[in-house]
N, C-alpha and C positions, 0 to 999 in steps of 0.2 A: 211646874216640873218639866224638864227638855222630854220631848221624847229620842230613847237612843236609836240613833240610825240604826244599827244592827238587825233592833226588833220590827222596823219598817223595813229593811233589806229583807229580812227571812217570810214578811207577809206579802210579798212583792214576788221572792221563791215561790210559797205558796200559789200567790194565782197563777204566773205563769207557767206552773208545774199542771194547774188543772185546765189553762188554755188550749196547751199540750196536746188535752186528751179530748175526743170527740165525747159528749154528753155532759159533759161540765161545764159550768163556766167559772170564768175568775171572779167575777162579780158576787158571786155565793161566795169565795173566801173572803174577799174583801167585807163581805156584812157579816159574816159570823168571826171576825177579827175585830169587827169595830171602827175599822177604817174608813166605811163605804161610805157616808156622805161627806165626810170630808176628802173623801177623791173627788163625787162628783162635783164639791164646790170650787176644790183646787183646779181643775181639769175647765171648768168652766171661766177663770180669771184673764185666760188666757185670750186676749183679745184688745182691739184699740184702747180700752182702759189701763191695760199694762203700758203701752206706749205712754198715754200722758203721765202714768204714776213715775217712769223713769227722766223722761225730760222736767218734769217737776220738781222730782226731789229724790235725783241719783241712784246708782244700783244698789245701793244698802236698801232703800224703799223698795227697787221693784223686786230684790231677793224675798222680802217679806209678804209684798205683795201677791207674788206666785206661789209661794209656801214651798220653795225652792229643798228647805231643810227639810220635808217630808216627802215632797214627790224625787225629788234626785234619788236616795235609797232605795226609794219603791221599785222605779223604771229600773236602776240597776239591777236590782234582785227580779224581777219580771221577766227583763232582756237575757242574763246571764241561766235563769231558770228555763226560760223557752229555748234556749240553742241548746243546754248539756239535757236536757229531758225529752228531747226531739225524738234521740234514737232509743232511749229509753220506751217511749211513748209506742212507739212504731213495734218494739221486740212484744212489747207486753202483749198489745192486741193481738198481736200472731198467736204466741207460744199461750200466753193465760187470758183469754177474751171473760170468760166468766167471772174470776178471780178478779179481775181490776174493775167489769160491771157491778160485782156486788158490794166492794170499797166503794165504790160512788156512790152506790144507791142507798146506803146506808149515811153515806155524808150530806147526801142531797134533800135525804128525805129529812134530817137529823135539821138541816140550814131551814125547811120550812117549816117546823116549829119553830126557831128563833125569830124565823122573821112572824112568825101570826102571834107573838109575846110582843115585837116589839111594837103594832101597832097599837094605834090606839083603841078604846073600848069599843066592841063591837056596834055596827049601828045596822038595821034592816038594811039600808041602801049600799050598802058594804061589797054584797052580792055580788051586783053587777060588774063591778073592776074586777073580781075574783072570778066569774066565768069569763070576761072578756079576756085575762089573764089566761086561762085555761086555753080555751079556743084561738087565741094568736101561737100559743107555745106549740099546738097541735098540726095550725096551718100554716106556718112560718118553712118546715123542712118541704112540703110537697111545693112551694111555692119557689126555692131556690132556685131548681134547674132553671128555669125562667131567665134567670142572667146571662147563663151562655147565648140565649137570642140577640145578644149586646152584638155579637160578630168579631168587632176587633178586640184585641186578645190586652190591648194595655187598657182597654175599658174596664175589661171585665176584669181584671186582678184589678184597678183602683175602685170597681164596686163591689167587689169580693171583701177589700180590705175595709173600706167605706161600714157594709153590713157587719163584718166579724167585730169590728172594735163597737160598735155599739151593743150587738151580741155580747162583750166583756162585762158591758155596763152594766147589763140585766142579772141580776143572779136569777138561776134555771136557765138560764138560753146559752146555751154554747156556741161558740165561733166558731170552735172549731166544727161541730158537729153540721153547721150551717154548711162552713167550706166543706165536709164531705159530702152532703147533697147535690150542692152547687157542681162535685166533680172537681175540686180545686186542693182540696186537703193534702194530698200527695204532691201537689206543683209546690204551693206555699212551704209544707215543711221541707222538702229536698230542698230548694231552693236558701232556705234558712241553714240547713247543714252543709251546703256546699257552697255559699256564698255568693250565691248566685245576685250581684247587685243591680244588675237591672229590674228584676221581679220585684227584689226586695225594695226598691225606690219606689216603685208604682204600688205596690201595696202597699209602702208609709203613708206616699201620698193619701189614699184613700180613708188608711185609719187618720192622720190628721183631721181630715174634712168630716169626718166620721163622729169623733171626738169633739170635734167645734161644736160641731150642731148638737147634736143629742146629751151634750153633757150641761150645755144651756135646758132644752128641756125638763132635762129629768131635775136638774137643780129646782126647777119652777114651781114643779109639780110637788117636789118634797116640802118646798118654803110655802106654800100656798094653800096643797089639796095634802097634806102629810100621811090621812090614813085610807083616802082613797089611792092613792101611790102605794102605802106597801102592799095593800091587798091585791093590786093589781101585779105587785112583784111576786106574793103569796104564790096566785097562781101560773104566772109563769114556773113556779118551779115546782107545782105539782103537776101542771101540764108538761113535762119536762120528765119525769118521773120514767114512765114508759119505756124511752131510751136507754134507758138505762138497766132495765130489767134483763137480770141473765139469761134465763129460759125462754127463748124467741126465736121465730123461726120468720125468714126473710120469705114472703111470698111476689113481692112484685118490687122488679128495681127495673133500671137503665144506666148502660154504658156512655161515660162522657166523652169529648173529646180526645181527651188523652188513653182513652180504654180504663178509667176505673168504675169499678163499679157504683153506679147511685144507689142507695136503698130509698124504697118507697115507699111502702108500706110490710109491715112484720104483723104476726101473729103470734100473743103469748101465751105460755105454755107453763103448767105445771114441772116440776121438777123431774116425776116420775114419765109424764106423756114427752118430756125433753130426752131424756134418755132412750124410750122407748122409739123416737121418729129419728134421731142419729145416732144410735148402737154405742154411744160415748158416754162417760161417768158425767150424771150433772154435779158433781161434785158439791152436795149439800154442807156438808160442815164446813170444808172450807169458806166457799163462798157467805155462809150464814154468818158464819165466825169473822168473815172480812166485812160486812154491815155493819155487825155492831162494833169494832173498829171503827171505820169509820162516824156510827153516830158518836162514839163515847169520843175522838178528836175532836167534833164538832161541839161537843160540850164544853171541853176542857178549854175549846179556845175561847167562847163565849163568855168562861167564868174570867178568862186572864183578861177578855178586852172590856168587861164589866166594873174590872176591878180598877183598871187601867185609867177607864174613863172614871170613876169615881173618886180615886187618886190625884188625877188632874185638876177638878172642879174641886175639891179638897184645897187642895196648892193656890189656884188661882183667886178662893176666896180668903186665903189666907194674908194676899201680897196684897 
């Protein structure tokens, strides 16, 4: 059975809607969609192997070779999702920061149960990628600012772009939330909404390079070590978790270059000691009510790209 563009264009929306947002990443949509390793293997083709598969045996090969029919809608819906959802992105955290923290937290939390089903049977030594998971997710943000010590500014947006597009790959690690440590999240998205093409060339640049490398990786690891990789994805996304928590109180940041704010470390807060320290509604139903929202989407897509995939291998043993 094809699959139809539309429904890889709208999972493509999807990620680039949560790249968007600082504390998400696209990578958690793409596995709780069903997609996820065949982006990394897609994403991975891309290299002196394509060249011979076309001097070999034409573009009709190297279309298939690149799996051209599924990553073209993707990129499309990723690209057109990230420029119309920029400003979107931008109003929300202003006007409702709680209200769109606890839709993530609910969807993130929701993605890592799916990924701890979809490994495989638990084994003692399991552990260790699961705290090593944990403990990168936790020191990956205090490590960012680090980048600006680069000095030159087309460095650093091609290693800005370089970290965010592997950040994509990871579900729990967000690019974007990386770019706002780094101080870069505000350069990146204006530049994206104003068109800014020199920015925007130097940070393809870097996610290209980005992509090369780390999507060979991560391919490796799934064909080779399968359940010591998810676990270690496991816990990037409960190390990840944190950020995302509504009730939080910012105690230690730094101003970057451009005057925005870093956050560096937060302190979390009950609902009620959240109201009580800024005089503001923590708005509990809301926010509770957008959780489960969010887990119960994460279900519902997990049930469509289960069935999705089970439909396929259906078909395929059919022919």
């Amino acid at each position: 059975m094809k699959r139809k563009s539309l429904g890889v264009f709208l999972k493509g929306a999807g990620m680039g809607a949560a790249d968007a947002i600082p504390g998400v990443s696209g990578g958690t949509i793409a596995f709780v969609t069903g997609i996820y390793e065949e982006l990394i293997n897609t994403i991975k083709q891309f290299g002196p192997d394509a060249l011979v598969v076309w001097q070999r045996d034409g573009w009709r090969a190297l279309v298939k070779h690149l799996n051209l029919a599924f990553l073209i809608p993707l990129l499309a819906g990723v690209g057109i999702s990230l420029v119309s959802v920029a400003h979107l992105a931008l109003w929300l955290m202003e006007a409702h920061p709680l209200l769109l923290d606890g839709f993530f937290f609910g969807l993130v939390a929701a993605s890592g149960m799916v990924v701890a089903q979809a490994g495989d049977r638990w084994k003692f030594w399991y552990l260790f990628p699961l705290l090593a998971g944990l403990l990168l997710a936790r020191m990956l943000p205090s490590l960012m600012p680090l980048v600006l010590l680069l000095g030159n500014e087309a460095t650093i947006v091609m290693v800005a772009g370089c970290i965010a597009i592997s950040a994509m790959l990871l579900p729990g690690v967000s690019g974007s939330f990386l770019l706002l440590t780094m101080g870069l999240y505000g350069t990146i998205m204006g530049a994206i909404r104003s068109f800014d093409i020199t920015i925007i060339m130097l940070f393809g640049m870097g996610c290209v390079i980005g992509l090369a490398l780390f999507s060979r990786l991560l391919s490796w690891l799934l064909r080779r070590h399968h359940g010591f990789t998810m676990q270690l994805l496991l816990g990037f996304i409960i190390g990840s978790l944190p950020v995302l928590w509504p009730w939080r109180e910012l105690l230690r940041y730094q101003v970057g270059p451009s005057g925005q704010m870093i956050p560096l470390e937060y302190r979390y807060l009950l609902p009620s000691d959240y109201a009580a320290l800024t005089g503001a509604s923590a708005q509990i139903i809301g926010v509770v009510l957008l959780m489960v929202v969010g887990i119960l989407l994460v279900m519902l897509l997990n049930r469509r790209a289960g069935k999705s995939t089970t439909l396929d291998s259906t078909n395929t043993a059919q022919r």
